[in-house]
C-alpha positions in Angstrom: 11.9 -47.9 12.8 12.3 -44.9 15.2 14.3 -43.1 13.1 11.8 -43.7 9.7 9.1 -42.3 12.0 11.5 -39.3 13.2 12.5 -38.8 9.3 8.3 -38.7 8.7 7.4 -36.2 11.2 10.4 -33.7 10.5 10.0 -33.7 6.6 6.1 -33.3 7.1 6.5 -30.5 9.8 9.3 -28.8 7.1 6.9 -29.4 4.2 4.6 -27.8 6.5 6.5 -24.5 7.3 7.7 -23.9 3.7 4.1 -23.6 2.3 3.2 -21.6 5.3 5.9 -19.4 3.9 4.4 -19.3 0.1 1.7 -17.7 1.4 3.7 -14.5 1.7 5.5 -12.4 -0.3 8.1 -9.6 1.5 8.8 -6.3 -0.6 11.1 -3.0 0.9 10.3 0.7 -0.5 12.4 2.8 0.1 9.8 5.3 2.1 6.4 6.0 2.4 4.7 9.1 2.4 1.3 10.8 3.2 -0.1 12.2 -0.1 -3.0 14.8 -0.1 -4.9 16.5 -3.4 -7.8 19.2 -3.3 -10.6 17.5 -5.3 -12.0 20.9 -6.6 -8.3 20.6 -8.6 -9.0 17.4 -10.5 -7.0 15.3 -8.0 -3.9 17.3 -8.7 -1.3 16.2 -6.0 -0.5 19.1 -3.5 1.3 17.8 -1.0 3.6 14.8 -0.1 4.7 14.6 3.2 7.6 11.8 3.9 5.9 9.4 7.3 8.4 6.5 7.0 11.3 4.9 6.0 13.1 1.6 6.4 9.7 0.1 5.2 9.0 -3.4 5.2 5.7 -4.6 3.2 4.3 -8.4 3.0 1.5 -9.9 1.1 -0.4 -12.3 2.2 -1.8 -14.1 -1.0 -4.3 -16.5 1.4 -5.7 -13.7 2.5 -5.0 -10.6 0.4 -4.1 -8.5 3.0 -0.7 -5.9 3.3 1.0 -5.4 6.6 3.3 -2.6 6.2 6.3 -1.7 8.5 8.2 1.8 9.1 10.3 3.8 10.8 8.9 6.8 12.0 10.3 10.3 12.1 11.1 9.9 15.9 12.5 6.7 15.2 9.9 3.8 16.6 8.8 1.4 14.4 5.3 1.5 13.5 2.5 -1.0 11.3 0.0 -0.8 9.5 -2.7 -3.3 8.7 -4.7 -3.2 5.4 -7.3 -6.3 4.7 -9.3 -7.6 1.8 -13.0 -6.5 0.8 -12.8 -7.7 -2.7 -11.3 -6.8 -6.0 -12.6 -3.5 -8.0 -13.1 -4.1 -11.7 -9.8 -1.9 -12.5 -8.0 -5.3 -10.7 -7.2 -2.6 -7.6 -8.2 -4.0 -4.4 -10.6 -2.6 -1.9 -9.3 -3.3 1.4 -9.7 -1.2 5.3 -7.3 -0.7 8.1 -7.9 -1.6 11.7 -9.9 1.6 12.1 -12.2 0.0 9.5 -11.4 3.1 7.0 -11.8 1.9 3.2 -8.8 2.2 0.6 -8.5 1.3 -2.7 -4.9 -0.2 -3.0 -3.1 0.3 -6.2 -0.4 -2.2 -6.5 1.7 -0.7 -9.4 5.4 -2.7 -8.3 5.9 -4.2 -11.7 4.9 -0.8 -13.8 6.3 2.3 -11.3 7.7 0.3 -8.5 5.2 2.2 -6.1 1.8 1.0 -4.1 -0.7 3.1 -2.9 -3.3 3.3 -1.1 -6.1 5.5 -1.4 -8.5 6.6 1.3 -11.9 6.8 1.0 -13.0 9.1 4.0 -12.1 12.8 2.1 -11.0 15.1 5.2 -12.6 18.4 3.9 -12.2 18.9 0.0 -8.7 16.7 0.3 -8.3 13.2 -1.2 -5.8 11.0 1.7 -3.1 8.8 0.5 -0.3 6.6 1.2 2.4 6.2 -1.1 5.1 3.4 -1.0 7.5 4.2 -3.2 10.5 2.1 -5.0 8.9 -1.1 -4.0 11.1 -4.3 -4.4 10.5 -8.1 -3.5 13.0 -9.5 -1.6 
C-alpha cells in the first residue's frame, strides 16, 4: 500500500512539473542588436548596433511575457524582462519592461526568423529598437 501511495504522489508531482514546463517555450538568436531610425526619414533604419550575443529567449504562453538572455560586450550576462498589456489588432503584442517603457513586440520567427521589439518612448526624432535576430526554438 506504501508503495501505491509513493507511485501516486511521484507521478502527480511529475505530471505536475511537465505542464509547468508547457508553459514555456525556449528560442536562441544568434545576437541582438540596438536598432535606431530618424522618423523625419520614414522609419528608414540608420543604425544597428550589436548589444548581445549568446542570447537565450523564453515565452511564457500563461503569461505572454519574453525574458531574454545575453552576453554583453564585456562579457556578463544580462536580462531583460518584457510583459503583456494586450494584443494590438496587427496580432503584435504590446508589452513594457521593468522600467515600465511600452514596446510593441513583433514576433516574426516563423516568417524572418527575427523578434523585435519596438519602443515607444522616441529619444529625440529616433525610433529605439531591439532586434533578435535568427531566432530558433529549441
Amino acid at each position: 500500500m506504501k508503495k501505491i501511495i509513493l507511485l501516486l504522489i511521484g507521478t502527480i508531482f511529475s505530471v505536475t512539473l511537465s505542464a509547468q514546463s508547457k508553459t514555456k517555450i525556449e528560442y536562441s538568436a544568434s545576437g541582438m542588436y540596438y536598432c535606431y531610425a530618424d522618423t523625419a526619414k520614414a522609419g528608414k533604419k540608420d543604425g544597428e548596433i550589436p548589444a548581445g550575443r549568446d542570447v537565450q529567449i523564453f515565452y511564457d504562453t500563461f503569461f505572454k511575457s519574453w525574458d531574454i538572455a545575453f552576453i554583453d560586450k564585456e562579457g556578463k550576462k544580462q536580462a531583460s524582462s518584457f510583459y503583456y498589456v494586450y494584443t494590438e489588432s496587427d496580432n503584435s503584442t504590446r508589452c513594457s519592461d521593468d522600467f515600465q517603457t511600452p514596446y510593441t513586440v513583433y514576433n516574426n520567427i516563423e516568417t524572418k526568423g527575427t523578434i523585435r521589439l519596438v519602443s515607444h518612448n522616441l529619444s529625440g526624432q529616433y525610433i529605439f529598437s531591439v532586434l533578435l535576430k535568427d531566432v530558433v526554438k529549441k
